[in-house]
C-alpha positions as CSV (number, residue, x, y, z in Angstrom):
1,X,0.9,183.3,-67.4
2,X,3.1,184.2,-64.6
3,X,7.2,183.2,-64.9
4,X,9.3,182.3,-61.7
5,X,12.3,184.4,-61.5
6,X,15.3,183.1,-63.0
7,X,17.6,182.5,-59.9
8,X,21.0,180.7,-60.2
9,X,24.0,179.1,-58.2
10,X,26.8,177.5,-58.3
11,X,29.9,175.5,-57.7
12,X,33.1,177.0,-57.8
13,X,36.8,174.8,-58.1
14,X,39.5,174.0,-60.1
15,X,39.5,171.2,-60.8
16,X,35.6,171.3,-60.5
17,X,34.5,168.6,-63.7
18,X,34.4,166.3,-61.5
19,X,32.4,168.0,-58.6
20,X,28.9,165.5,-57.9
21,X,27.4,169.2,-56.6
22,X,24.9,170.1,-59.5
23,X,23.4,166.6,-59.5
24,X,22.6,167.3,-55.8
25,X,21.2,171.0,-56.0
26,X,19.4,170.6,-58.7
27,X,17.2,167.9,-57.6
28,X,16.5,169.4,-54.5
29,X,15.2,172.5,-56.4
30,X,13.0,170.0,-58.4
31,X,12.3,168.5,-55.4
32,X,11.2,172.1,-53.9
33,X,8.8,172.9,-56.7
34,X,11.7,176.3,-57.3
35,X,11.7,176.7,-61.1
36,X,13.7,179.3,-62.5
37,X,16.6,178.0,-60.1
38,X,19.4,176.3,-61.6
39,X,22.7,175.0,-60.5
40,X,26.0,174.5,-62.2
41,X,29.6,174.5,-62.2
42,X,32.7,176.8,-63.2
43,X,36.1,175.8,-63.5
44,X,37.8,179.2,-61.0
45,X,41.1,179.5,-59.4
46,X,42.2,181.2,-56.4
47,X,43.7,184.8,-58.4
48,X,39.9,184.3,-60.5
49,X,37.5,184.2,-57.3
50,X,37.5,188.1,-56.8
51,X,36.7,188.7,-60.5
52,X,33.9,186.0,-60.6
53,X,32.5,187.2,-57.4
54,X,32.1,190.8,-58.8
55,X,30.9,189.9,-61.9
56,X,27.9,187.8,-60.6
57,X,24.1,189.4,-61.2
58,X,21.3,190.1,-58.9
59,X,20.0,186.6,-60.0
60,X,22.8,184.8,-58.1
61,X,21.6,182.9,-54.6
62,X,24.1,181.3,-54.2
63,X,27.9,179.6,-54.2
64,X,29.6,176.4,-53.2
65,X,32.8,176.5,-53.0
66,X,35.8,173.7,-53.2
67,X,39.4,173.4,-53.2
68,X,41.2,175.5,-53.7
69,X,39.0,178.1,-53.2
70,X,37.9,177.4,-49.3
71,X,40.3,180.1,-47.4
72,X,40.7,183.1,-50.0
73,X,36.5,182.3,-49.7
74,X,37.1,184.4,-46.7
75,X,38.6,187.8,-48.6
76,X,35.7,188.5,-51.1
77,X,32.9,187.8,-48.3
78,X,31.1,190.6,-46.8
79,X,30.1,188.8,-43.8
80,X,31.8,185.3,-41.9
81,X,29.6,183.3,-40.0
82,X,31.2,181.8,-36.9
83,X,31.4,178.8,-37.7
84,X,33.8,179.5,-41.0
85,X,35.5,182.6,-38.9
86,X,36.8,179.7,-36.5
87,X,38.1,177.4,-39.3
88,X,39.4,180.2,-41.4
89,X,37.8,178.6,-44.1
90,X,34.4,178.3,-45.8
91,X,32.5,176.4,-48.3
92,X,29.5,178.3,-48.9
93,X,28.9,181.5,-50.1
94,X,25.2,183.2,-49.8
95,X,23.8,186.7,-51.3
96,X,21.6,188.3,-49.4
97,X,20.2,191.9,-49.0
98,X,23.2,192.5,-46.5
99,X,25.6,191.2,-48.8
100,X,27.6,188.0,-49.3
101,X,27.9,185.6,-46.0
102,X,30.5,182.8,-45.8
103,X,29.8,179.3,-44.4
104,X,30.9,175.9,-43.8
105,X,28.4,173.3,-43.9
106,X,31.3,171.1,-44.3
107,X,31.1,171.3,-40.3
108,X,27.2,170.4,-40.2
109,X,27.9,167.5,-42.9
110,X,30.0,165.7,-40.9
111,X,28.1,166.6,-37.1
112,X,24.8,165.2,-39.4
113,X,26.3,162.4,-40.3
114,X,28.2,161.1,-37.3
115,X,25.2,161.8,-35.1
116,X,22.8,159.5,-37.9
117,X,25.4,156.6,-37.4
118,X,25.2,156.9,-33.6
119,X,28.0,158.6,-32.5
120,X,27.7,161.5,-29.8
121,X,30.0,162.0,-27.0
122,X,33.1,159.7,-26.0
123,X,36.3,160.1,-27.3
124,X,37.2,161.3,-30.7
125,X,40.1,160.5,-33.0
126,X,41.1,163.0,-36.3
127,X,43.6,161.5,-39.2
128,X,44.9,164.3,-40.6
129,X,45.1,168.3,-40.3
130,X,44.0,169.7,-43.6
131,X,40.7,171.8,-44.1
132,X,38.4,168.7,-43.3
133,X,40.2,168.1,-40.5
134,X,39.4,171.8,-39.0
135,X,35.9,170.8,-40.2
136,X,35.4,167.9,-38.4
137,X,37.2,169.2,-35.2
138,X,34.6,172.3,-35.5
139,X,31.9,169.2,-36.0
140,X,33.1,167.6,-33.0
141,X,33.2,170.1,-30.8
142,X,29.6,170.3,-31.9
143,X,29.1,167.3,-30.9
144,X,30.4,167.8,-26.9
145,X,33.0,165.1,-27.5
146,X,34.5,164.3,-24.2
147,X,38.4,164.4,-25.9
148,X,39.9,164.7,-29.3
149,X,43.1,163.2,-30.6
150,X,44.4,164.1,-33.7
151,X,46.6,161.6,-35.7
152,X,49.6,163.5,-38.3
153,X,52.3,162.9,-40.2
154,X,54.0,165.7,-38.8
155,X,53.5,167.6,-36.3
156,X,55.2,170.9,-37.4
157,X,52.0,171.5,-39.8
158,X,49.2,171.8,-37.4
159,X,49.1,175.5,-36.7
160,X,46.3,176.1,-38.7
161,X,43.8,173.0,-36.9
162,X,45.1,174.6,-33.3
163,X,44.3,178.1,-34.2
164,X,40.7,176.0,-35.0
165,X,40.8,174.4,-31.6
166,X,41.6,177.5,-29.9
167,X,38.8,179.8,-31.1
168,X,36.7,177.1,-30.8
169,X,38.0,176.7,-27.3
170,X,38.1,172.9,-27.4
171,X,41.1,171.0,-26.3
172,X,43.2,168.7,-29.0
173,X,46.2,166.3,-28.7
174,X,48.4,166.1,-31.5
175,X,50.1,163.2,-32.1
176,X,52.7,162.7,-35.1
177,X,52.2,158.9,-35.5
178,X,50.9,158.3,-38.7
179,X,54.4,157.6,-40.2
180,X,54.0,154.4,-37.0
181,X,50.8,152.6,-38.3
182,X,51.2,150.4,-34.5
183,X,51.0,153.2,-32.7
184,X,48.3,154.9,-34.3
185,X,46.3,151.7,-34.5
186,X,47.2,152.0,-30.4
187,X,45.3,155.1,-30.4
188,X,42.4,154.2,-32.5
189,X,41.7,151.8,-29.7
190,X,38.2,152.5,-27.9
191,X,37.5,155.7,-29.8
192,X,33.9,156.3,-30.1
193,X,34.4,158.0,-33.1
194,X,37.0,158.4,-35.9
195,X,36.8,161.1,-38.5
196,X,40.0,160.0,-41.4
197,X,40.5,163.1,-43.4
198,X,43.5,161.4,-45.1
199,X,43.4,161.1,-49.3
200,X,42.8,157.8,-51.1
201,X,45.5,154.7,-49.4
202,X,46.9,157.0,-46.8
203,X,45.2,155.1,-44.0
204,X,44.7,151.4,-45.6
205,X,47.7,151.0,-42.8
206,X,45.2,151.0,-39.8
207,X,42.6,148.5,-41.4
208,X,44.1,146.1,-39.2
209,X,43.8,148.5,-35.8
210,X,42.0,146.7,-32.7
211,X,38.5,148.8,-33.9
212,X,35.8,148.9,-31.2
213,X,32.5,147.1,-32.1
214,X,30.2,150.3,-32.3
215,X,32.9,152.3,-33.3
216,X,31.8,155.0,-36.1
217,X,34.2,155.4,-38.6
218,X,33.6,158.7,-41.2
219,X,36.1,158.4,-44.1
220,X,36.2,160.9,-46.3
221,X,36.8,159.1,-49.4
222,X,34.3,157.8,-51.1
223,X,36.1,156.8,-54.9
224,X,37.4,154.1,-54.7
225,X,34.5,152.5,-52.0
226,X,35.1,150.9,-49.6
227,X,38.5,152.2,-48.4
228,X,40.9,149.9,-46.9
229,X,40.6,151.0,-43.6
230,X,37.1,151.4,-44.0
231,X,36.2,147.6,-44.9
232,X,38.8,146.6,-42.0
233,X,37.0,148.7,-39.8
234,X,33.6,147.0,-40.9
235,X,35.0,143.6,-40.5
236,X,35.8,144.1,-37.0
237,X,32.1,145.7,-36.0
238,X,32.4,149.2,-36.7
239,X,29.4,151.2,-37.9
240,X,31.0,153.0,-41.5
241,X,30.0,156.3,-43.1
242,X,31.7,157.1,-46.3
243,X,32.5,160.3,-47.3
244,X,29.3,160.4,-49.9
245,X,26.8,160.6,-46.8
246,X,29.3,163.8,-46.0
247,X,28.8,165.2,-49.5
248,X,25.3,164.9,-49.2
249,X,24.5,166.5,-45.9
250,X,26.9,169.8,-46.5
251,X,25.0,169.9,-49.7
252,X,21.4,169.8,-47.7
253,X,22.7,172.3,-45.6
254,X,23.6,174.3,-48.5
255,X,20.7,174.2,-50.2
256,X,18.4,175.5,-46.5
257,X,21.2,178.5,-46.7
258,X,20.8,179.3,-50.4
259,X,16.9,178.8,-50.6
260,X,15.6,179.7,-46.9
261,X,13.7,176.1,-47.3
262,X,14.4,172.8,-45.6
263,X,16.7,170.7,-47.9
264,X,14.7,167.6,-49.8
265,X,17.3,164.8,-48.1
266,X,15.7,161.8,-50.0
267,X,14.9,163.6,-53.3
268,X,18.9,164.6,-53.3
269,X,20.1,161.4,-52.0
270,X,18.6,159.6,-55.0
271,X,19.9,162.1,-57.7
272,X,23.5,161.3,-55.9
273,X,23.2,157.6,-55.8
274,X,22.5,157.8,-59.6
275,X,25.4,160.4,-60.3
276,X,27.7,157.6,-58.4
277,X,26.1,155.0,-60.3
278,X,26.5,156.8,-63.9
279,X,30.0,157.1,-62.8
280,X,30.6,153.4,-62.3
């Protein structure tokens, strides 16, 4: 009898114990019928990345990778696809004949799941200017978003998201308001769509803002669920994503990158409903 080939990835992070990713990848490769693959995790810092990267077998398909690990992603790759070349970051790291390609599906989770909640076109808003908030910029612009304000503390730490928006070649305003809840809940007003990149309580300020009905409102979090600003949001008729439905749809991207077959949405969905459950 006949063996499948023992094939393996991984998620990368540190901290990484806490990372939901192997529940997701390895139901979709039950899901996919792909024994011999399996998925797990390894606690790796910036100075180990190198080191792990050139240690790694011919068995390897495969790496996802978290904080703090999604920019020096960049120096062990052989190859950057655009998408991560314009972020100057990546989440995703595939082995192929050619050698090792970096990604960012974090940009395709968020386009997926903005466009699944409705949102297309219009005006865009941004809270913050990290990493996610290059992705979702990247996402956006995607997306053909008529204009895209982005909402910071201060506005002295943006070079990074308009060296994004430049190579992207999409337009931004920054606006350093988020220290003046009223006047960002002023420009939350009418957005189509509003992608909050902030940690845990950074935005519970703007629960209150004057949110369009039909609104669609991506935050990030999603521990503690619902956010603040999320269930304000909600209450005044905006359509909510949280940032589990993210998670999940970088993670189905992933897994078509890694694998070269579609990602099994449902089967994954379940296995993460009951990590989140397990958790509770």
């Amino acid at each position: 009898m006949s063996t499948s080939p023992v094939r393996r990835a991984a998620v990368l992070g540190s901290p990484i114990a806490h990372s939901l990713s192997p529940a997701l990848h390895n139901a979709a490769y039950t899901a996919l019928g792909l024994t011999g693959w399996y998925y797990d995790r390894h606690e790796v810092d910036e100075a180990g990345l190198a080191g792990f990267v050139a240690g790694l077998g011919p068995e390897w398909a495969g790496l996802s990778l978290t904080m703090p690990l999604k920019r020096v992603l960049l120096d062990v790759a052989d190859h950057v696809a655009p998408g991560a070349a314009a972020i100057g970051a990546g989440n995703t790291l595939v082995f192929e004949g050619t050698g090792a390609t970096a990604h960012n599906t974090d940009v395709t989770g968020i386009a997926r799941s903005l466009r699944a909640a409705g949102a297309g076109g219009g005006r865009a808003v941004v809270l913050g200017a990290g990493g996610t908030a290059q992705a979702a910029v990247a996402a956006l612009h995607d997306m053909e978003v008529d204009a895209v304000d982005v909402l910071v503390r201060d506005a002295g730490r943006t070079s990074a998201l308009r060296g994004t928006a430049e190579r992207l070649g999409t337009e931004v305003t920054v606006h350093a308001v988020l220290t003046d809840p009223p006047a960002a809940a002023r420009l939350l007003e009418g957005a189509d769509a509003v992608v909050s990149t902030l940690p845990a309580g950074a935005a519970d300020a703007l629960a209150g803002a004057r949110w369009r009905p039909g609104t669609v409102l991506l935050d990030a979090v999603y521990a503690p669920w619902p956010t603040v600003v999320a269930g304000g949001a909600a209450a005044a008729g905006a359509r909510i994503v949280s940032g589990l439905e993210m998670l999940l749809q970088q993670a189905v991207a992933q897994v078509e990158l890694m694998t070269g077959r579609p990602g099994p949405e449902a089967a994954m969905r379940e296995a993460l409903d009951a990590a989140v459950l397990a958790r509770s």
